[in-house]
Structures are given as structure tokens and as C-alpha cells.
MIDOSE-1310 file (N, C-alpha, C; in nm, 2 decimals, decimal comma, always signed):
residues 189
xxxx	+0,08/-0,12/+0,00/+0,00/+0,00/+0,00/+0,09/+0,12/+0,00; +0,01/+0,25/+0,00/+0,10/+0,34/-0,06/+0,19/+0,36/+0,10; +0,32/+0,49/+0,13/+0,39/+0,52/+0,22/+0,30/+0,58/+0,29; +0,31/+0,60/+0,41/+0,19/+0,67/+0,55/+0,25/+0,76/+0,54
xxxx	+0,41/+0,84/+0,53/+0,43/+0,95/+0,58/+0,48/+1,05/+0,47; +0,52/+1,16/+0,49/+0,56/+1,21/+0,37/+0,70/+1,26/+0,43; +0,82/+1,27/+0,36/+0,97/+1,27/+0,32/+0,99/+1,39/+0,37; +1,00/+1,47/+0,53/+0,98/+1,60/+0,51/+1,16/+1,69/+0,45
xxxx	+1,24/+1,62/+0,44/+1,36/+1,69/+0,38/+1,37/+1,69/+0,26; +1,29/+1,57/+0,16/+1,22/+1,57/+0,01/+1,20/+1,65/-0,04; +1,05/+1,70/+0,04/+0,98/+1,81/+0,01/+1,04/+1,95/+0,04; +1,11/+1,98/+0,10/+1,20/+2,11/+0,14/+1,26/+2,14/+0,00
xxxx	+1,37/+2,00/+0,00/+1,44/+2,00/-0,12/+1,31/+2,04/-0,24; +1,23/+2,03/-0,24/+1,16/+2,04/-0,39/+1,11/+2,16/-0,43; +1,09/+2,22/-0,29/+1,04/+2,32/-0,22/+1,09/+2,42/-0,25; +1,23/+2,41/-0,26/+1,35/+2,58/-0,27/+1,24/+2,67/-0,22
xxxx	+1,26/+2,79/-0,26/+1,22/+2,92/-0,21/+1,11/+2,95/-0,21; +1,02/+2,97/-0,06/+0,89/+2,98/-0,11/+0,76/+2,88/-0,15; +0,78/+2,81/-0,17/+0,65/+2,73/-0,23/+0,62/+2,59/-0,16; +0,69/+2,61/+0,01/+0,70/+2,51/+0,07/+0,55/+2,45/+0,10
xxxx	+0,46/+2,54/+0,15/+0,33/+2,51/+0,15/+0,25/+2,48/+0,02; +0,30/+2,51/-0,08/+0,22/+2,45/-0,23/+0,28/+2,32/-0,23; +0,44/+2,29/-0,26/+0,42/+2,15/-0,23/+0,41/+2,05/-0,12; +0,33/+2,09/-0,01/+0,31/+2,00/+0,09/+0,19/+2,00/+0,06
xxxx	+0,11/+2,09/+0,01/-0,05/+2,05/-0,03/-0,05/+1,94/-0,19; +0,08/+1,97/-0,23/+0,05/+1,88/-0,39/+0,05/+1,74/-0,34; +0,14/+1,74/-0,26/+0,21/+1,60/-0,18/+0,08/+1,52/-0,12; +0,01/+1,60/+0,00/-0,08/+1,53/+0,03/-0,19/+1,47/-0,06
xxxx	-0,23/+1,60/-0,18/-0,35/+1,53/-0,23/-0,32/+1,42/-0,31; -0,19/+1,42/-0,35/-0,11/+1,32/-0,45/-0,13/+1,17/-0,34; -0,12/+1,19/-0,22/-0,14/+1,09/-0,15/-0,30/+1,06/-0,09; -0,38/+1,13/-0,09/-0,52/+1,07/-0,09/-0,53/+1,04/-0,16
xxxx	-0,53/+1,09/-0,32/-0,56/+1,02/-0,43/-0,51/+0,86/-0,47; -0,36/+0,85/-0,40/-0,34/+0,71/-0,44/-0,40/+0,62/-0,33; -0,45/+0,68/-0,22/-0,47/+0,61/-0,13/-0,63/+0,58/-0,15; -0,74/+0,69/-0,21/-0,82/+0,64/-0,26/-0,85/+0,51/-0,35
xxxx	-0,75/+0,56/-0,47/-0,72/+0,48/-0,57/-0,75/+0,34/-0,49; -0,64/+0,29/-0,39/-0,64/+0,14/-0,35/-0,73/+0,11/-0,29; -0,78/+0,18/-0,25/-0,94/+0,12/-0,14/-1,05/+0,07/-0,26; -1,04/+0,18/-0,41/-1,18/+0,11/-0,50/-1,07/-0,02/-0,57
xxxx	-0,95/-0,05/-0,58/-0,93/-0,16/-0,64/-0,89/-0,28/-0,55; -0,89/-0,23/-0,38/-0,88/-0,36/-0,35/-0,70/-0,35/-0,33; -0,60/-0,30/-0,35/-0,50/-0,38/-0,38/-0,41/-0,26/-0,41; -0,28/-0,20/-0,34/-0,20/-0,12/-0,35/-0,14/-0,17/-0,47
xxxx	-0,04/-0,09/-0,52/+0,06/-0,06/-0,64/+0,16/-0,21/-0,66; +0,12/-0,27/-0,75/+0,20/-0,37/-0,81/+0,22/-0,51/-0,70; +0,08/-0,50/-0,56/+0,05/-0,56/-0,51/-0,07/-0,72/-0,59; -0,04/-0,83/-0,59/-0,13/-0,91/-0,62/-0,23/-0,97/-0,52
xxxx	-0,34/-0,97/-0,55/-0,46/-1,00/-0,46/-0,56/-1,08/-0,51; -0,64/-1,16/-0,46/-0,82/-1,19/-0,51/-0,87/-1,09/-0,49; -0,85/-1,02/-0,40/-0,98/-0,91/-0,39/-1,00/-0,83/-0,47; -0,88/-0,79/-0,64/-0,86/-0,66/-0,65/-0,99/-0,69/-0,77
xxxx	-1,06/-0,56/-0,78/-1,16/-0,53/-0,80/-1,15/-0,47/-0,98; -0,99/-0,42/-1,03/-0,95/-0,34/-1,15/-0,85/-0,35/-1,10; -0,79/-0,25/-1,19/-0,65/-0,27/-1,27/-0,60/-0,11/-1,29; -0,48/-0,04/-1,24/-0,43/+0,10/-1,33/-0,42/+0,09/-1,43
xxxx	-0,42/+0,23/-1,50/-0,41/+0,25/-1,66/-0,35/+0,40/-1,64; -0,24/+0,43/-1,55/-0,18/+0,53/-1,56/-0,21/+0,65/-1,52; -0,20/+0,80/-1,55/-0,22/+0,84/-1,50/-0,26/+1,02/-1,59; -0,34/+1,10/-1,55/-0,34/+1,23/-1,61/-0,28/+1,35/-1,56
xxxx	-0,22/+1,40/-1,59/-0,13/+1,54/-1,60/-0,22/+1,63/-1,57; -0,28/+1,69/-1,45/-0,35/+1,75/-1,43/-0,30/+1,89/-1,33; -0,39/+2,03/-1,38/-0,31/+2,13/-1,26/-0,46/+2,17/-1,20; -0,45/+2,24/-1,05/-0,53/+2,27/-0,98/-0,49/+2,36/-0,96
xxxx	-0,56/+2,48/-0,95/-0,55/+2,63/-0,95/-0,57/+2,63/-0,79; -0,47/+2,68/-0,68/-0,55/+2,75/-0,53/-0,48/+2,83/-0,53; -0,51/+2,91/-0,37/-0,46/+2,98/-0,37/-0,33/+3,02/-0,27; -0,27/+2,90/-0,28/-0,11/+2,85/-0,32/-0,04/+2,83/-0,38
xxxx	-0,12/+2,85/-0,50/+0,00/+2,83/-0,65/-0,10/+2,72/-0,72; -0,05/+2,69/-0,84/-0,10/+2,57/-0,97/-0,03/+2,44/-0,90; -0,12/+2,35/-0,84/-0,08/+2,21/-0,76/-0,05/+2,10/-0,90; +0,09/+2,11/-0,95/+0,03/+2,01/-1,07/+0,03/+1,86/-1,02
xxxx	-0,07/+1,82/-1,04/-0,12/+1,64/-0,99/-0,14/+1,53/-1,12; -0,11/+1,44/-1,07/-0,10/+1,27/-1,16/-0,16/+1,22/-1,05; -0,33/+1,24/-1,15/-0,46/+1,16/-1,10/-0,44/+1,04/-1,17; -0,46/+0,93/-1,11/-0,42/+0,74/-1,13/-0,60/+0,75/-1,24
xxxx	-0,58/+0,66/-1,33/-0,68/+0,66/-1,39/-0,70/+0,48/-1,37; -0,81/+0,45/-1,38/-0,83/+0,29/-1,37/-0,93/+0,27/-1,47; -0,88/+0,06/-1,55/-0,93/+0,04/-1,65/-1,07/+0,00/-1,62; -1,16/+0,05/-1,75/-1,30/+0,01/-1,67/-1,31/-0,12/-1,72
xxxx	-1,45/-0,18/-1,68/-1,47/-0,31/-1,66/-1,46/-0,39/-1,56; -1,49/-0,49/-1,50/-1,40/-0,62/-1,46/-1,40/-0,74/-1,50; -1,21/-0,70/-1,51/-1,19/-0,88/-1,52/-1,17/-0,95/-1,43; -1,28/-1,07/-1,42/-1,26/-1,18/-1,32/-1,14/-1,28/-1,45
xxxx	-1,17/-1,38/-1,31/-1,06/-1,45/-1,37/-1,15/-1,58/-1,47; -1,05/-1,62/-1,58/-1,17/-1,67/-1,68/-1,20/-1,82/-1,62; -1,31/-1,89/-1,66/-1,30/-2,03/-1,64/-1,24/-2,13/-1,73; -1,25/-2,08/-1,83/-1,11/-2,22/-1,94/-1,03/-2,09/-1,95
xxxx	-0,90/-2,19/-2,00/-0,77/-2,13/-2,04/-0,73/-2,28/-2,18; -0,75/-2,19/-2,33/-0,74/-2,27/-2,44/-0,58/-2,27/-2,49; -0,54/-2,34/-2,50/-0,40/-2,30/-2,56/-0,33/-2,41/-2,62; -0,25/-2,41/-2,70/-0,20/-2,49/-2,79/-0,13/-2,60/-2,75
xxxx	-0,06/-2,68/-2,80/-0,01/-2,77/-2,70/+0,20/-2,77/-2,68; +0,23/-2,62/-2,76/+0,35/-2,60/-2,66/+0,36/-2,61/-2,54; +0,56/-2,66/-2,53/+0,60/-2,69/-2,41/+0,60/-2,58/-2,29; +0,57/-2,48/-2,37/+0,53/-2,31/-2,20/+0,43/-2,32/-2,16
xxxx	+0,34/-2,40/-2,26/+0,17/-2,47/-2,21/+0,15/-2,52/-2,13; +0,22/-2,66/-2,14/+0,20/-2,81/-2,10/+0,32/-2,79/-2,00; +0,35/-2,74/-1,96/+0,48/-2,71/-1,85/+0,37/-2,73/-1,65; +0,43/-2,82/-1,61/+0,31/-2,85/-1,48/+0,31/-2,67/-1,43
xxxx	+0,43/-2,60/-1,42/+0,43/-2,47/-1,32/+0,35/-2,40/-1,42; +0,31/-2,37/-1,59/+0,24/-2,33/-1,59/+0,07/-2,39/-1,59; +0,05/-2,49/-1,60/-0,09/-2,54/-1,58/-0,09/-2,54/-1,38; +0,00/-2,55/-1,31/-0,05/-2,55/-1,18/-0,07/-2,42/-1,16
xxxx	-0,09/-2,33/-1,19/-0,13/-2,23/-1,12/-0,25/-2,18/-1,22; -0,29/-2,21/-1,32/-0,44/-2,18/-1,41/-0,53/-2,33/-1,29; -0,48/-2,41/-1,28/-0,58/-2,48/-1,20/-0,58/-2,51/-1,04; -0,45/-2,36/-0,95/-0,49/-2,35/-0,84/-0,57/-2,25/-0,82
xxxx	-0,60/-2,16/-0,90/-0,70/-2,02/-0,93/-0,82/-2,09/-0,98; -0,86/-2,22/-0,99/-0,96/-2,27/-1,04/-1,00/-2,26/-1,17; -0,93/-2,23/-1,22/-0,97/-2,20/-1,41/-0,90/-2,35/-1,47; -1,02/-2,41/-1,53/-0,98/-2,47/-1,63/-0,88/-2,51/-1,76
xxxx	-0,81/-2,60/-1,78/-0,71/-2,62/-1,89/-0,73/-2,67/-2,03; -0,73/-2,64/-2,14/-0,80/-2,67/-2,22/-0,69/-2,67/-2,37; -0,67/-2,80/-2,43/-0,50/-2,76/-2,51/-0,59/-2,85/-2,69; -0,59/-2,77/-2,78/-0,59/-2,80/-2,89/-0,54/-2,93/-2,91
xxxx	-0,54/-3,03/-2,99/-0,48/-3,14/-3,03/-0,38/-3,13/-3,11; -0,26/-3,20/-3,12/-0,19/-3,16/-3,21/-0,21/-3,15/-3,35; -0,16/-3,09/-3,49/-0,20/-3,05/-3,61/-0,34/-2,99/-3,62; -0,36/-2,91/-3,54/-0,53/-2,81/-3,53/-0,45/-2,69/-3,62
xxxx	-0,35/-2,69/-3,66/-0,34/-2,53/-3,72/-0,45/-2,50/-3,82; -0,50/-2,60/-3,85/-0,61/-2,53/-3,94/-0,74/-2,44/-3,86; -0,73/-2,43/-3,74/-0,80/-2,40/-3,65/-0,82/-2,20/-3,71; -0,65/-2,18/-3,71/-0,63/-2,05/-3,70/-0,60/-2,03/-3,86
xxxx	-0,62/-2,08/-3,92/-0,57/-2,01/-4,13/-0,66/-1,90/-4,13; -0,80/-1,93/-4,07/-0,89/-1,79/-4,10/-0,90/-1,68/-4,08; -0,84/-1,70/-3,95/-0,79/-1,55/-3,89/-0,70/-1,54/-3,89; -0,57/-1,59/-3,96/-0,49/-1,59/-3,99/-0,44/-1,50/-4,13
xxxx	-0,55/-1,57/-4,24/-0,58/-1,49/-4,32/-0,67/-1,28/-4,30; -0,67/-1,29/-4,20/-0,76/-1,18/-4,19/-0,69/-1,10/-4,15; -0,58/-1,13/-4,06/-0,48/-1,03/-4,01/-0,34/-0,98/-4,13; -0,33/-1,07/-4,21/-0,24/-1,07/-4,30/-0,28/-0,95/-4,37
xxxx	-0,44/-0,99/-4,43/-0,52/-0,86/-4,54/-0,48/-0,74/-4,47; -0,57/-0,76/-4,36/-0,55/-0,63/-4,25/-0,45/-0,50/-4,26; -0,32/-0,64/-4,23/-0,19/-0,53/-4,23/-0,12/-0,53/-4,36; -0,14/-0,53/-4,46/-0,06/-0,50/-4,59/-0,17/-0,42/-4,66
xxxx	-0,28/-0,44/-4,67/-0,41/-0,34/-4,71/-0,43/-0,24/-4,64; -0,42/-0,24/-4,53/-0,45/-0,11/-4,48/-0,36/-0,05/-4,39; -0,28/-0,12/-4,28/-0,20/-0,05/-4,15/-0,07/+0,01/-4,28; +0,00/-0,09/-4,29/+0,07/-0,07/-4,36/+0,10/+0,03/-4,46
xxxx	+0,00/+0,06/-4,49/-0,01/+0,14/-4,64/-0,07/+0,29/-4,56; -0,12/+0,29/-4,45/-0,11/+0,43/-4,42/-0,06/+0,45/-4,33; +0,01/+0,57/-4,25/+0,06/+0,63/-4,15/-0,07/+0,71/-4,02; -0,09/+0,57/-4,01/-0,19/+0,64/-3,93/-0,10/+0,72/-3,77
xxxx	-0,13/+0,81/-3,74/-0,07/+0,91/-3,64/-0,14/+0,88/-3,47; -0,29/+0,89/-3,48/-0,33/+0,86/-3,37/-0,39/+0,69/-3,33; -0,48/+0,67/-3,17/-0,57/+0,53/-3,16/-0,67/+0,57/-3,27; -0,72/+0,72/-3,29/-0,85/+0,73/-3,33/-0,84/+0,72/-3,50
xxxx	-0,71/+0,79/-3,52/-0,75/+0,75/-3,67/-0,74/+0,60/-3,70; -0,66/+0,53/-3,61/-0,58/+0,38/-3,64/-0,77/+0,30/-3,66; -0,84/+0,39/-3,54/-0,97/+0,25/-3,55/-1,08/+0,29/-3,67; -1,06/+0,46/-3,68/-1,15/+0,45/-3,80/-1,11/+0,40/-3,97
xxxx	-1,00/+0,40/-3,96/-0,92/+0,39/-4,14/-0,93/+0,18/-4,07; -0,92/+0,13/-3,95/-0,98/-0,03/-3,97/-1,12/-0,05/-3,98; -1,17/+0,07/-3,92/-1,32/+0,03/-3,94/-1,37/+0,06/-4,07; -1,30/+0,14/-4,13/-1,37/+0,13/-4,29/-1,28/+0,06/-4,36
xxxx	-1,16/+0,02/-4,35/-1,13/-0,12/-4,41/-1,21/-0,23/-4,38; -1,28/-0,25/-4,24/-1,32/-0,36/-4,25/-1,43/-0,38/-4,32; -1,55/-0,25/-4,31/-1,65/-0,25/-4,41/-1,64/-0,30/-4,54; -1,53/-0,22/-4,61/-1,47/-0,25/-4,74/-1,47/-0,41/-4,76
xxxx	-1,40/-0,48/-4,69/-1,34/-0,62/-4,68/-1,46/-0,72/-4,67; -1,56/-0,67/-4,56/-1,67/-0,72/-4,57/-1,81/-0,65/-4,69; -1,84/-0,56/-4,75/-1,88/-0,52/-4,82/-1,86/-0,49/-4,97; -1,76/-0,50/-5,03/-1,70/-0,48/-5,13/-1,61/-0,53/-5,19
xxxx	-1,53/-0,60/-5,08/-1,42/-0,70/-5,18/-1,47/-0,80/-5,17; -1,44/-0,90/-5,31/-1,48/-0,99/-5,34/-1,39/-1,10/-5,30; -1,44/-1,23/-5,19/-1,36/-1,32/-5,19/-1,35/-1,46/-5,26; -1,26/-1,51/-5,28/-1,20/-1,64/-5,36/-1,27/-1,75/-5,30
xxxx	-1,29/-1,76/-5,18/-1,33/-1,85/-5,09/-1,52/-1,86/-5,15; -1,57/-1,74/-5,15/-1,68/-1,74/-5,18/-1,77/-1,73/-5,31; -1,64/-1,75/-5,40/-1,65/-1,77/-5,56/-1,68/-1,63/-5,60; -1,58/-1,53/-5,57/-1,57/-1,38/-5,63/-1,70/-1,26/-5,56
xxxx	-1,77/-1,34/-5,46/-1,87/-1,25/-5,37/-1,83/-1,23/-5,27; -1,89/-1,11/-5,18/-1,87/-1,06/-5,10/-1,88/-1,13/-4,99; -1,86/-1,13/-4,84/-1,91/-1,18/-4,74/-2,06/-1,17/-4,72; -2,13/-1,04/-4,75/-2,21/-0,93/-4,73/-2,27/-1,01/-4,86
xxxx	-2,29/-1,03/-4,98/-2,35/-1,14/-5,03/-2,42/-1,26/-5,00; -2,27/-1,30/-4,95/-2,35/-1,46/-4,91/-2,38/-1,47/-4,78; -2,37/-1,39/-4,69/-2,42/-1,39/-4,55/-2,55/-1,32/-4,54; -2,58/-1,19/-4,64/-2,73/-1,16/-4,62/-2,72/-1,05/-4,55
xxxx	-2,55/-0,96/-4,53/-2,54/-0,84/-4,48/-2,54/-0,75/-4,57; -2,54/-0,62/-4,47/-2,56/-0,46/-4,58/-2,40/-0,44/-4,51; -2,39/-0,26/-4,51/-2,27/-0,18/-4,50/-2,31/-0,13/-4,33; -2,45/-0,14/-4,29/-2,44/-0,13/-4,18/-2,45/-0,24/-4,03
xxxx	-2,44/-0,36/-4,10/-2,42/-0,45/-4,02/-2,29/-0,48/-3,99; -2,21/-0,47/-3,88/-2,06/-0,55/-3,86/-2,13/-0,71/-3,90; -1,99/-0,77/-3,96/-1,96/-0,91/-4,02/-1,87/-0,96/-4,00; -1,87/-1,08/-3,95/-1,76/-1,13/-3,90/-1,63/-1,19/-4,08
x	-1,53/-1,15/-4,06/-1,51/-1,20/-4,17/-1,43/-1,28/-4,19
């Protein structure tokens, strides 16, 4: 869990001239906040637990105007959702698989073990094929800059892919053809 006390020759030092009271106020809130933080997840910093409830996702650069000065703070952000822990665990039948240390610990957490047969690679050619298109048709071929442009230039690849390009597989029709979709249905492709 986080430190109880705060470093008071730290903060002096950080402090120089003057702004010894702005950063003893940045300090504390920087410490409720993390200490908040652990109470909704269950579980201090890089501590492992059952109880923990989420997961950090870093943190935002944030300033607070008082009237002590601009407090700048790194508010902890947490991932939403919860992940419990799964009940199968599928995986191939490599030796980092099939290794007892790692199957003893997927089935002292109670989750199930679950290992493909050997020569199932045909399992994955399909999506295998789909990631290949993916990245030589589209990532590839543009410089996408941000997450946001990255997910809309795939989401209208993927329209494209499913709406307009014709596959081999499906004798020169679309997915969106032979499945009975339009441009506004997602399709699995």
C-alpha cells in the first residue's frame, strides 16, 4: 500500500524558495488520491490480490489552480470493466503450455485447462488470413498518427473487406452477399 508518511527533507528540497506550502499541499493530495485509488481496487501498487476489484491505466497530468500556487497532480486513472478470472484457459499444446508450473497455477486459481490437439493449425488459417489482409491493405499502407485515426481507417477497411471486396473463398462474392449483410451490419469476416 502506498507510504503513510511524507519525506519532510524531500519536500524542502523540492520546495527551494517559497512554495514550501504548495508543495506539501500537492504531496498530500497526490497521497489521498493514491490512497483512494487502493481502497476502490482492492490492492496497493504492483500488489497481487483476489480481492482486486480493477487494474491501473496510468495516469493524467493535471493542474489545480488554489490559492497556493498551480498544484500540478497525476490523478491514477483505472481500466473500466471487470476482469474476473476466466474459467477455461485454451491453448496450444506447446512446451510453456503443457509445463506443470504453468498449468499449476491456471488450476490452483480454479480455471480450467483446455489444449488444442496436435495439427489443429487449421483451426487458425482464418484468422490468420484476416490479419495478414488487415496489415498489408490497410496499416501498412497508411501512416496512421493517432488510436483514433488507427480505429476508423480499420473500421472502414473492415466495411470495405466485408462489403466490397470480393472473396476467392466465396467464388468472387462478398461476405455481405453470401451472408445476407448490408454496409451497416458488422460481419464477421
Amino acid at each position: 500500500m502506498t507510504e503513510d508518511r511524507l519525506p519532510l527533507a524531500e519536500l524542502l528540497a523540492k520546495a527551494g524558495e517559497g512554495d514550501f506550502l504548495r508543495v506539501i499541499a500537492e504531496s498530500v493530495m497526490q497521497l489521498l488520491m493514491e490512497a483512494d485509488v487502493e481502497g476502490v481496487i482492492g490492492a496497493g501498487r504492483h500488489e497481487r490480490t483476489l480481492e482486486r476489484a480493477t487494474y491501473r491505466n496510468g495516469y493524467r497530468d493535471r493542474s489545480l489552480d488554489t490559492r497556493l500556487g498551480s498544484l500540478q497532480l497525476r490523478i491514477p486513472k483505472l481500466r473500466q470493466g471487470s476482469f474476473g478470472k476466466p474459467g477455461i484457459f485454451n491453448t496450444d499444446q506447446g512446451s510453456q503450455f503443457t509445463s506443470p508450473r504453468f498449468t499449476a497455477v491456471l488450476t490452483g486459481a480454479g480455471v480450467r485447462v483446455s489444449m488444442d490437439g496436435r495439427g489443429r493449425w487449421m483451426d487458425n488459417v482464418f484468422i490468420e488470413r484476416l490479419w495478414r489482409s488487415l496489415k498489408y491493405e490497410c496499416i501498412y499502407l497508411h501512416a496512421f498518427e493517432t488510436g483514433s485515426e488507427t480505429r476508423a481507417g480499420i473500421a472502414k477497411w473492415m466495411t470495405y473487406y466485408n462489403v466490397e471486396r470480393p472473396h476467392s473463398t466465396h467464388g468472387g462474392k462478398t461476405p455481405a452477399d453470401v451472408h445476407g449483410g448490408t454496409g451497416f451490419i458488422k460481419l464477421a469476416a
